[in-house]
MOPAC internal coordinates of N, CA, C and O (Angstrom, degrees):
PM7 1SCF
backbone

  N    0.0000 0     0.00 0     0.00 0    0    0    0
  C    1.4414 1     0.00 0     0.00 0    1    0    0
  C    1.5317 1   108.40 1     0.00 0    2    1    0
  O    1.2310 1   119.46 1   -40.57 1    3    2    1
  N    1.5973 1   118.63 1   139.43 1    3    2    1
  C    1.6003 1   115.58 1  -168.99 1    5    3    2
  C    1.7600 1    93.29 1   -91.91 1    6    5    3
  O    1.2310 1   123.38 1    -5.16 1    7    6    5
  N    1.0571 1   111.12 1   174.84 1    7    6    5
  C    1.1591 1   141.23 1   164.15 1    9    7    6
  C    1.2487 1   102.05 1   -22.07 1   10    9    7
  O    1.2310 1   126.95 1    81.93 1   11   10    9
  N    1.5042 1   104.23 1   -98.07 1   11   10    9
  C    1.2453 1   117.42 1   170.06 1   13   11   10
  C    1.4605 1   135.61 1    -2.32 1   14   13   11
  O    1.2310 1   132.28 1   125.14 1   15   14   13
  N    1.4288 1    93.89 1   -54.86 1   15   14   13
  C    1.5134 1   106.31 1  -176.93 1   17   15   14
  C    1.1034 1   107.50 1   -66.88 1   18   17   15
  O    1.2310 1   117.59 1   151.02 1   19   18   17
  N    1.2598 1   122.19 1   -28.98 1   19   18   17
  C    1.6128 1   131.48 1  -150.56 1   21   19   18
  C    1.7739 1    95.29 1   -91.59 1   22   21   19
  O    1.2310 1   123.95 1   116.30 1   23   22   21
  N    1.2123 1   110.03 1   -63.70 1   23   22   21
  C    1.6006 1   111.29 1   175.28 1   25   23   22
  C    1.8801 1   103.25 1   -50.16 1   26   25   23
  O    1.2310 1   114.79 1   136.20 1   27   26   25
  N    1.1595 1   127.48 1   -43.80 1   27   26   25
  C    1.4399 1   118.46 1   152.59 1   29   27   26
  C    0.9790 1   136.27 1   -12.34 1   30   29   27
  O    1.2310 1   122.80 1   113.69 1   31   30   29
  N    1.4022 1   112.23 1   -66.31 1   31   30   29
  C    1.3484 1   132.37 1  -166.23 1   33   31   30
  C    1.6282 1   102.78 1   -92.16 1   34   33   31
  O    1.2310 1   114.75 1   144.93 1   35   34   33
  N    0.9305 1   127.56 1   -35.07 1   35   34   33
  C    1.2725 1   129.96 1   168.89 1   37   35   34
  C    1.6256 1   111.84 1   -62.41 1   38   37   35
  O    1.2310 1   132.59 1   123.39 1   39   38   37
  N    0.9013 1    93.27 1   -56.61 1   39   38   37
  C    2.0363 1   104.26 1   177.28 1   41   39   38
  C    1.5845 1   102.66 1   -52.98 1   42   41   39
  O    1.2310 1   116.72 1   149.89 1   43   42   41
  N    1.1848 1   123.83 1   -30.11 1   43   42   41
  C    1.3784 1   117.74 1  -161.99 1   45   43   42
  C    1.8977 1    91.22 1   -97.04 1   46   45   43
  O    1.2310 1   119.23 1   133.19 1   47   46   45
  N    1.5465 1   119.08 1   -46.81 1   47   46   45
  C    1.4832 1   114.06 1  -156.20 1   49   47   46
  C    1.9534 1    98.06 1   -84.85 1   50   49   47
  O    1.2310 1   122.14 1   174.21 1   51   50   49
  N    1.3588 1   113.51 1    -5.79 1   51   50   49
  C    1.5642 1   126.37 1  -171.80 1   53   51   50
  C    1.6053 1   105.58 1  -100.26 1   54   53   51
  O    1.2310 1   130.04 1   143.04 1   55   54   53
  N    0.8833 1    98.24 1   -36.96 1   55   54   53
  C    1.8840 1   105.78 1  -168.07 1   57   55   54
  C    1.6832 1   120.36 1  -126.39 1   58   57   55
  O    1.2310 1   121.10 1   144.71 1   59   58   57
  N    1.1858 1   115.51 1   -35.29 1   59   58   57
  C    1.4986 1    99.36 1   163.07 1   61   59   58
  C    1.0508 1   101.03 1  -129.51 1   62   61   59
  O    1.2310 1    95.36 1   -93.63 1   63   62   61
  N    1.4238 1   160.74 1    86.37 1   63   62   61
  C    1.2346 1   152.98 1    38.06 1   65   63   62
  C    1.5869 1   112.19 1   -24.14 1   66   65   63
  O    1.2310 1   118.91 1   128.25 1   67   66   65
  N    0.9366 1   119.68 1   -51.75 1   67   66   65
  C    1.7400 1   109.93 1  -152.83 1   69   67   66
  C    1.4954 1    88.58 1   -93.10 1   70   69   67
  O    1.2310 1   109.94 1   156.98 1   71   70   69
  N    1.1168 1   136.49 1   -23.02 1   71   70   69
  C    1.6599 1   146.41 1   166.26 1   73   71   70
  C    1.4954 1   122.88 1   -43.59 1   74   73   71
  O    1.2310 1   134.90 1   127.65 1   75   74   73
  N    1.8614 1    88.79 1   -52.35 1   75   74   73
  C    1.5878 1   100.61 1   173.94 1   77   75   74
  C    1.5541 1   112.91 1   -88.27 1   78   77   75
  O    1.2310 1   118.20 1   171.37 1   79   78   77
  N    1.1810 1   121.04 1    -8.63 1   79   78   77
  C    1.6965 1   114.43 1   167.21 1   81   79   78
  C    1.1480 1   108.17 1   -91.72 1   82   81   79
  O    1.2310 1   105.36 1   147.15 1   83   82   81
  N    1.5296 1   144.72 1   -32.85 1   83   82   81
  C    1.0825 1   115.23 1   169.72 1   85   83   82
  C    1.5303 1   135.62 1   -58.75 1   86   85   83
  O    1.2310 1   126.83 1   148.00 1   87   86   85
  N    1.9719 1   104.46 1   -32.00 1   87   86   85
  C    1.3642 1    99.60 1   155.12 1   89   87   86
  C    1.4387 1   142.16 1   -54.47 1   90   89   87
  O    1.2310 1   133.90 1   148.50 1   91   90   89
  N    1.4934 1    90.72 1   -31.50 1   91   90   89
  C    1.5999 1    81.83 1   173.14 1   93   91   90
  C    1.3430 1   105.92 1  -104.23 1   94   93   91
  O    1.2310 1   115.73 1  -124.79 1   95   94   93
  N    1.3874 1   125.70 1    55.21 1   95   94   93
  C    1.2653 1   137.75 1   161.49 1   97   95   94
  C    1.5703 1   101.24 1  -109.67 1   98   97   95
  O    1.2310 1   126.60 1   144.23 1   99   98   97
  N    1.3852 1   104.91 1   -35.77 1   99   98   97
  C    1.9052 1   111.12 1  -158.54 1  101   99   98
  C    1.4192 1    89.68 1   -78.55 1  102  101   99
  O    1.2310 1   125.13 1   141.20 1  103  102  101
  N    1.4007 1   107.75 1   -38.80 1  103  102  101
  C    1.9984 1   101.55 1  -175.70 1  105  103  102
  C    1.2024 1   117.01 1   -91.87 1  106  105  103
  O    1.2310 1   119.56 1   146.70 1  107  106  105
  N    1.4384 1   118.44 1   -33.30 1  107  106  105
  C    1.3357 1    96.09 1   166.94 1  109  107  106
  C    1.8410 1   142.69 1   -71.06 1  110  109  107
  O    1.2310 1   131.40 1   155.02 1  111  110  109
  N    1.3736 1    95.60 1   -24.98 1  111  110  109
  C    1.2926 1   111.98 1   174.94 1  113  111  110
  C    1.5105 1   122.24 1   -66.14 1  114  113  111
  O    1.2310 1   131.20 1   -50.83 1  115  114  113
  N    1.7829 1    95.99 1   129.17 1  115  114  113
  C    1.7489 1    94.12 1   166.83 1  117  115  114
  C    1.1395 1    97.69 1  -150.91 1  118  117  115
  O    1.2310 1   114.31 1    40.63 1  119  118  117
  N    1.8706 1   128.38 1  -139.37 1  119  118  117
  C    1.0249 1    92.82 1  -179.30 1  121  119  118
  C    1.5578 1   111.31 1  -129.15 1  122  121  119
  O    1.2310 1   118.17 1  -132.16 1  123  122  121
  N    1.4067 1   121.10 1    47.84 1  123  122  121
  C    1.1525 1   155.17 1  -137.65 1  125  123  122
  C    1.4550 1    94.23 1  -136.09 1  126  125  123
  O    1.2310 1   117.22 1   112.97 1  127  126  125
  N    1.5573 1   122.89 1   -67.03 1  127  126  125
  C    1.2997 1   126.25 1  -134.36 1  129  127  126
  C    1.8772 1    93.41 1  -117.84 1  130  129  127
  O    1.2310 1   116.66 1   133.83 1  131  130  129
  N    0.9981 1   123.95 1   -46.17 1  131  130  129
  C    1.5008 1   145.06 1   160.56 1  133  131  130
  C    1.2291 1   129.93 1  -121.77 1  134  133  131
  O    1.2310 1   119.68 1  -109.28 1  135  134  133
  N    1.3912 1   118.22 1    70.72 1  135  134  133
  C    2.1691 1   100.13 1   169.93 1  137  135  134
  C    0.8057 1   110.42 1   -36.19 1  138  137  135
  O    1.2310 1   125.52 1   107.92 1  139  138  137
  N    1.5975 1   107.00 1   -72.08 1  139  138  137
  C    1.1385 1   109.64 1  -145.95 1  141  139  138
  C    2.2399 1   123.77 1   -57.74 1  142  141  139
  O    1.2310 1   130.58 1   134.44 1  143  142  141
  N    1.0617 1    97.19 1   -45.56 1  143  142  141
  C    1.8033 1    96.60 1   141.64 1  145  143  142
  C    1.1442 1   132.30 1   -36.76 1  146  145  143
  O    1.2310 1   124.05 1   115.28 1  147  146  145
  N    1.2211 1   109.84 1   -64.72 1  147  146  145
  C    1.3937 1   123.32 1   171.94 1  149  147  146
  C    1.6645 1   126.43 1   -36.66 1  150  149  147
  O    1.2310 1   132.20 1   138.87 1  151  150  149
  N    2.0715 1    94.04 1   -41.13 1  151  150  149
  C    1.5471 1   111.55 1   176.29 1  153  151  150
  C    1.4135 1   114.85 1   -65.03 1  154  153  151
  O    1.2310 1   138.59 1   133.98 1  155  154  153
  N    1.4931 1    81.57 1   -46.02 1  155  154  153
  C    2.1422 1    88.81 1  -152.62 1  157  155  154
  C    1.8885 1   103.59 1  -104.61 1  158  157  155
  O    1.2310 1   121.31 1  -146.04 1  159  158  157
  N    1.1460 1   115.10 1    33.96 1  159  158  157
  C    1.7031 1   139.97 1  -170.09 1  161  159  158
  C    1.8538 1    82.91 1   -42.84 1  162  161  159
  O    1.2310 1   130.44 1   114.38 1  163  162  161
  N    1.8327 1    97.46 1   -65.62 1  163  162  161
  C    1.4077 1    88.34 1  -176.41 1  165  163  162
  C    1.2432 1   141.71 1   -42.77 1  166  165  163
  O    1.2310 1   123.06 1   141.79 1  167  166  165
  N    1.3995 1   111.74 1   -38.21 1  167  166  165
  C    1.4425 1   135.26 1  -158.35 1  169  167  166
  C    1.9027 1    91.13 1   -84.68 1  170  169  167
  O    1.2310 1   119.03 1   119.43 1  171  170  169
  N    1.1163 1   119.46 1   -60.57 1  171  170  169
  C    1.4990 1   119.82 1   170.36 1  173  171  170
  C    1.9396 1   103.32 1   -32.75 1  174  173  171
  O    1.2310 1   135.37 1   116.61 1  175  174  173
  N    1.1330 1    87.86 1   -63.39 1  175  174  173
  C    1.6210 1    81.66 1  -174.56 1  177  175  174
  C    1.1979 1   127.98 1   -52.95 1  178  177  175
  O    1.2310 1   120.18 1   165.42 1  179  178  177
  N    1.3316 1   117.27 1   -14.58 1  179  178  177
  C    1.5290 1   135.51 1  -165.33 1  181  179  178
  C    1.1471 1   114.29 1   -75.13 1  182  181  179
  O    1.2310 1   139.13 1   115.72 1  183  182  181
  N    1.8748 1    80.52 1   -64.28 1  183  182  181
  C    1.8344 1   111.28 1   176.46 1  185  183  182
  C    1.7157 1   106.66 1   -55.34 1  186  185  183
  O    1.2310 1   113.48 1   141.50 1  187  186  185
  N    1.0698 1   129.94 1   -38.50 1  187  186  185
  C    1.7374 1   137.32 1  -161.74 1  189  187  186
  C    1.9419 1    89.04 1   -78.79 1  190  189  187
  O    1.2310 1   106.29 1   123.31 1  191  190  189
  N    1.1520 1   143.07 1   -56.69 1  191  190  189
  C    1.8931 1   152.18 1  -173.98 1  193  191  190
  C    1.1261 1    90.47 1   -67.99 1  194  193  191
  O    1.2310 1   107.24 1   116.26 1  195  194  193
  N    1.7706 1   141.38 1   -63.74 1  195  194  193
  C    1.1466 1   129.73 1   158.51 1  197  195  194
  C    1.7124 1   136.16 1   -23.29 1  198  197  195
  O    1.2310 1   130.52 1   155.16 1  199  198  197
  N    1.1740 1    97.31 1   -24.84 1  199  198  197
  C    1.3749 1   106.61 1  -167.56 1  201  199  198
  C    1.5893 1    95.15 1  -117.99 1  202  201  199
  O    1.2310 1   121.35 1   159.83 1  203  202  201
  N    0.8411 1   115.02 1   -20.17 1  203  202  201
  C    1.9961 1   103.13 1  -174.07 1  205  203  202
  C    1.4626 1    90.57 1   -95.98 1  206  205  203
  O    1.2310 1   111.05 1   151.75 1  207  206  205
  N    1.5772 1   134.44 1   -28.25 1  207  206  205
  C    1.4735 1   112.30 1  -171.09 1  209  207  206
  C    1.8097 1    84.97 1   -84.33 1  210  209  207
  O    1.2310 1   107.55 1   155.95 1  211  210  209
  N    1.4667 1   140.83 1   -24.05 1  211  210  209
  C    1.0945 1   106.57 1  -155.15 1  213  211  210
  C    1.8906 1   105.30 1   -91.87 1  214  213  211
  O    1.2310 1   125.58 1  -156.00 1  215  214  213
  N    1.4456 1   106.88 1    24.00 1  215  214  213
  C    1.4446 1   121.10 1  -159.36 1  217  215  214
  C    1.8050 1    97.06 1  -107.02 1  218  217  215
  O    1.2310 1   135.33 1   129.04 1  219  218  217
  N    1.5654 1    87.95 1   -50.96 1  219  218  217
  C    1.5942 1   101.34 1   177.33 1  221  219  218
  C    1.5969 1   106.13 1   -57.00 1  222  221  219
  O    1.2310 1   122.50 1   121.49 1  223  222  221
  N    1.4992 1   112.81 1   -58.51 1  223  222  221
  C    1.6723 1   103.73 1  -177.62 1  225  223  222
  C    1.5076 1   113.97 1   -57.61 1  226  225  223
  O    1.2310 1   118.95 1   134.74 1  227  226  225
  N    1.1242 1   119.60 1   -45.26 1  227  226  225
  C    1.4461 1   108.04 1   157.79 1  229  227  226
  C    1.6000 1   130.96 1   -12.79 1  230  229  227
  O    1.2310 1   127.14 1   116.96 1  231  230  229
  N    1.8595 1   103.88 1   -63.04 1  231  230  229
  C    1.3790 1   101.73 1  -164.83 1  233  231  230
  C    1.3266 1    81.24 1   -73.99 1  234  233  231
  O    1.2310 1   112.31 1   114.38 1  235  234  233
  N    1.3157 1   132.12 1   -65.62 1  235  234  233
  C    1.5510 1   138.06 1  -162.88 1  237  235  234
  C    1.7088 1   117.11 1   -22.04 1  238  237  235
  O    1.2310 1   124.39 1   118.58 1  239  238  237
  N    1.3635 1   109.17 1   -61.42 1  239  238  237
  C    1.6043 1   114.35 1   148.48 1  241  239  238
  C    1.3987 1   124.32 1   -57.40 1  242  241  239
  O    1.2310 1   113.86 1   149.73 1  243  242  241
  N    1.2103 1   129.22 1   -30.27 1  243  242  241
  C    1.7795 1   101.12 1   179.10 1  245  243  242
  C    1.4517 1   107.50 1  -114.35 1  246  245  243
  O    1.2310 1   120.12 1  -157.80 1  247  246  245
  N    1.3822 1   117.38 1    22.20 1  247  246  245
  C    1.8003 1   134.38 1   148.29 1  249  247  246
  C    1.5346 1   103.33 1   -68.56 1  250  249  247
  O    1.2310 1   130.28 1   131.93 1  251  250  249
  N    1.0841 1    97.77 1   -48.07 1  251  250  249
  C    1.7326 1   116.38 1  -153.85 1  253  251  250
  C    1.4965 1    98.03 1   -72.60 1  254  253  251
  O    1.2310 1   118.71 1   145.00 1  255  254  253
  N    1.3298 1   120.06 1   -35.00 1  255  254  253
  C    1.9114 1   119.92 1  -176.88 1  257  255  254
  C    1.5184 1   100.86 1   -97.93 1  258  257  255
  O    1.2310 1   108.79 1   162.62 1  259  258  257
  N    0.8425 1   138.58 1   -17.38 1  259  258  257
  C    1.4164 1   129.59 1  -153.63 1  261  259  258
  C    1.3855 1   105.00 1   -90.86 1  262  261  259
  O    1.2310 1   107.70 1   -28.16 1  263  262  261
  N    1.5611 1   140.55 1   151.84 1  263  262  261
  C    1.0223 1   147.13 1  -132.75 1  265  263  262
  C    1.2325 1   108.49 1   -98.14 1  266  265  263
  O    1.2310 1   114.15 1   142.23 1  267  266  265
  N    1.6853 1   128.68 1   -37.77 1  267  266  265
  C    1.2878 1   128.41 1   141.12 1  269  267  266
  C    1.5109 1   129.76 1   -76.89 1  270  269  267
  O    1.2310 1    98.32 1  -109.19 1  271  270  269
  N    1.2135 1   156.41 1    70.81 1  271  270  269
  C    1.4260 1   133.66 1  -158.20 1  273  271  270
  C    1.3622 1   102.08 1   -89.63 1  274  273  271
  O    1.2310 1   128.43 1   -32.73 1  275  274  273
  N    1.3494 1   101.36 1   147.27 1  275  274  273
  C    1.5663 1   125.45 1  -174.28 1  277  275  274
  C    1.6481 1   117.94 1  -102.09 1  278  277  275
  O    1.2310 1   115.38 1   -84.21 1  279  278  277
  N    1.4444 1   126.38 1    95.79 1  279  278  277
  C    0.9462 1   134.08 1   171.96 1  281  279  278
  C    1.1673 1   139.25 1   -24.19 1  282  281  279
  O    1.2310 1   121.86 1   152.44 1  283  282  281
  N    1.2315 1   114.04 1   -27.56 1  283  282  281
  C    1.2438 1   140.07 1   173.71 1  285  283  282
  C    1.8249 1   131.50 1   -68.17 1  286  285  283
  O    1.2310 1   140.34 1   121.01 1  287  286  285
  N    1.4312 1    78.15 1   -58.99 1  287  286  285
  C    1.5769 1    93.17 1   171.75 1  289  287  286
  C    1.7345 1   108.21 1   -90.06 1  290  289  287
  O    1.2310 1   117.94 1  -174.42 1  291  290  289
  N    1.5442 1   121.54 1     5.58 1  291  290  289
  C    1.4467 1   105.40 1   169.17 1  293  291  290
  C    1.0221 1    99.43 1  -106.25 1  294  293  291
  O    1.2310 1   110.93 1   167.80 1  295  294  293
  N    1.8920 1   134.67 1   -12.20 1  295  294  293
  C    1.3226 1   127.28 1   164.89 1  297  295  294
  C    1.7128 1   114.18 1   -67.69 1  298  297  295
  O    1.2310 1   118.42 1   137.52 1  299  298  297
  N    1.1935 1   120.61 1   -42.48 1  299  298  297
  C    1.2774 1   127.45 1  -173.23 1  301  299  298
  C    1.7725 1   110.17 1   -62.45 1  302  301  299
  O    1.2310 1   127.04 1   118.18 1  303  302  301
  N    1.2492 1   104.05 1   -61.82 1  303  302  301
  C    1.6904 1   108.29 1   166.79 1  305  303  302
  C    1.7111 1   135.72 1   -65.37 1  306  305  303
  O    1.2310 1   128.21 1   177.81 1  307  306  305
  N    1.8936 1   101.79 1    -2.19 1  307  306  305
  C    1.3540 1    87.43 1   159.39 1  309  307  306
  C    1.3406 1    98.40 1  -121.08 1  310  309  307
  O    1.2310 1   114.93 1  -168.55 1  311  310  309
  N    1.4771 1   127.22 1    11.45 1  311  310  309
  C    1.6274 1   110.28 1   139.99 1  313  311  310
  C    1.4366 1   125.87 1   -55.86 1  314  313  311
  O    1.2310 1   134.26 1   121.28 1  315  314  313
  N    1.4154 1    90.04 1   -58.72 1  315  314  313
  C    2.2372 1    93.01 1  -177.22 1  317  315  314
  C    0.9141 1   111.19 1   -61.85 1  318  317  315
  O    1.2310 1   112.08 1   160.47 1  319  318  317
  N    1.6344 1   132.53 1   -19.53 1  319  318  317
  C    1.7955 1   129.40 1   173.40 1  321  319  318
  C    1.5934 1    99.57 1   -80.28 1  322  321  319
  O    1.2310 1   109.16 1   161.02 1  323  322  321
  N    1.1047 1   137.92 1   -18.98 1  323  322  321
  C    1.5855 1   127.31 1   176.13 1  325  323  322
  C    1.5890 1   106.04 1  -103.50 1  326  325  323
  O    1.2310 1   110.56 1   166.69 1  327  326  325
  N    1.2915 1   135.35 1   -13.31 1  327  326  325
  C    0.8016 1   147.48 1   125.64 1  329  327  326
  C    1.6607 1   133.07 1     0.62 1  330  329  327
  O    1.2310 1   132.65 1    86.81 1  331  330  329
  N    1.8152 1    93.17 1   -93.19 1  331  330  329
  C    1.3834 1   124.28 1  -172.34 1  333  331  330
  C    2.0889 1    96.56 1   -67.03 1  334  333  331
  O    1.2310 1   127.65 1   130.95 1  335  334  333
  N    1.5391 1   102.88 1   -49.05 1  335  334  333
  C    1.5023 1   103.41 1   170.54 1  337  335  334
  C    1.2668 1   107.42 1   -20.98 1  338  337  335
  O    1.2310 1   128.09 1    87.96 1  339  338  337
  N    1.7634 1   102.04 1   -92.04 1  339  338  337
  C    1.0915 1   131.98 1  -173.32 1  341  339  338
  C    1.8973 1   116.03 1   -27.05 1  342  341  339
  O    1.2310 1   124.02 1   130.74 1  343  342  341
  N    1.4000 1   109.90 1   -49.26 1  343  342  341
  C    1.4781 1   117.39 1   174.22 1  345  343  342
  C    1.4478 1    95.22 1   -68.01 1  346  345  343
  O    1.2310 1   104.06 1   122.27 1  347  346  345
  N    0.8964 1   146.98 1   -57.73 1  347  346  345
  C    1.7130 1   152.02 1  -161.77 1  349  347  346
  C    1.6946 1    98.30 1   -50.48 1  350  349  347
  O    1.2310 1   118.27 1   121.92 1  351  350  349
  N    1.2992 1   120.90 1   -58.08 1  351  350  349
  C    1.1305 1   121.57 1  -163.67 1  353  351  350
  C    1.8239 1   110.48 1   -92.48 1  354  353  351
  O    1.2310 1   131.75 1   168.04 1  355  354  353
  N    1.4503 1    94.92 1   -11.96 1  355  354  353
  C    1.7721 1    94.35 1   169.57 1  357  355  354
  C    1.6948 1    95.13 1   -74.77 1  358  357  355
  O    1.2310 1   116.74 1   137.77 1  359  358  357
  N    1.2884 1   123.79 1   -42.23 1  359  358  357
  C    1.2715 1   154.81 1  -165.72 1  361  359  358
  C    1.6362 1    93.93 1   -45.65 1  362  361  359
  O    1.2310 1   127.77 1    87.46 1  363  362  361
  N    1.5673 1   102.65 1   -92.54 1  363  362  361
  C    1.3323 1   105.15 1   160.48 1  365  363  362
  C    1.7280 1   165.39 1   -37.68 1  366  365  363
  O    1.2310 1   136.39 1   154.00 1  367  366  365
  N    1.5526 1    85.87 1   -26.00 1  367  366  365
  C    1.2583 1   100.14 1   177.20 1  369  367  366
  C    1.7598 1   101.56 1   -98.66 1  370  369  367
  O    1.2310 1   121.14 1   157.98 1  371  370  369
  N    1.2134 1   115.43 1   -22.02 1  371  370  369
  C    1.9122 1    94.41 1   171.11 1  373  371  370
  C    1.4996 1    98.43 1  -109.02 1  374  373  371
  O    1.2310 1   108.94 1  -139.53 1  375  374  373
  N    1.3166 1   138.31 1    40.47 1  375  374  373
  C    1.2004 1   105.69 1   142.74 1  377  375  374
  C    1.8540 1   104.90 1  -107.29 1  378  377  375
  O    1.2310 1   123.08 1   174.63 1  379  378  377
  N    1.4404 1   111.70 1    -5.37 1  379  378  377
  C    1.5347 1   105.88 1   152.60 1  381  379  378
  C    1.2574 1   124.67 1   -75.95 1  382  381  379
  O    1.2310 1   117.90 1   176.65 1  383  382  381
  N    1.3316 1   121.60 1    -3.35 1  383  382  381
  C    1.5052 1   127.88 1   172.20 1  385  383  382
  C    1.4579 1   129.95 1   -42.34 1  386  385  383
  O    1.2310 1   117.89 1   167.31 1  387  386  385
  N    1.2843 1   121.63 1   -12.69 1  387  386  385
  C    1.0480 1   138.42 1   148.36 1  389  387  386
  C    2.0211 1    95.68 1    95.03 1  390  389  387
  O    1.2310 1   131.35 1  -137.34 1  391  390  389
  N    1.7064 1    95.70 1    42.66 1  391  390  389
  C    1.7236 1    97.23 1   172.72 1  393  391  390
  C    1.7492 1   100.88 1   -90.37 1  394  393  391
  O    1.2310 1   120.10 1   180.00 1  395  394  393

């Protein structure tokens, strides 16, 4: 399997997998059908940005060692890691906003 494929498959099981369950965590949850979702909505969301920047550094590091590295996929993954930051801490700082 090339590179490629591999940052693929990673991009897909790191970043939209855990992307698309948290949405259907935010919609499905109430407090009927999931509390416990329903409770920890935040913490899901946390855990899901947690997990796509720590998916992105992944490719970002084994782009970065590998004997050909591909420009492409080390431009793309240290966008979505400054990115996902960036949402994390917009993320974070207004739900301490005190609404």
């Amino acid at each position: 399997m090339t590179n490629n494929k591999k940052f693929l498959m990673v991009e897909i099981f790191f970043l939209v997998v855990p992307l698309i369950l948290a949405f259907i965590n935010a919609s499905y949850s109430d407090l009927r059908n999931f509390q416990w979702g329903y409770d920890n909505i935040n913490t899901i969301s946390t855990l899901v940005i947690v997990i796509a920047i720590l998916g992105n550094i992944y490719i970002y590091w084994k782009n970065k060692i590998s004997v050909f590295p591909n420009k492409i996929w080390k431009n793309i993954s240290l966008i979505l890691i400054i990115l996902l930051f960036l949402f994390w801490y917009l993320g974070y700082s207004l739900s301490n906003f005190g609404f």
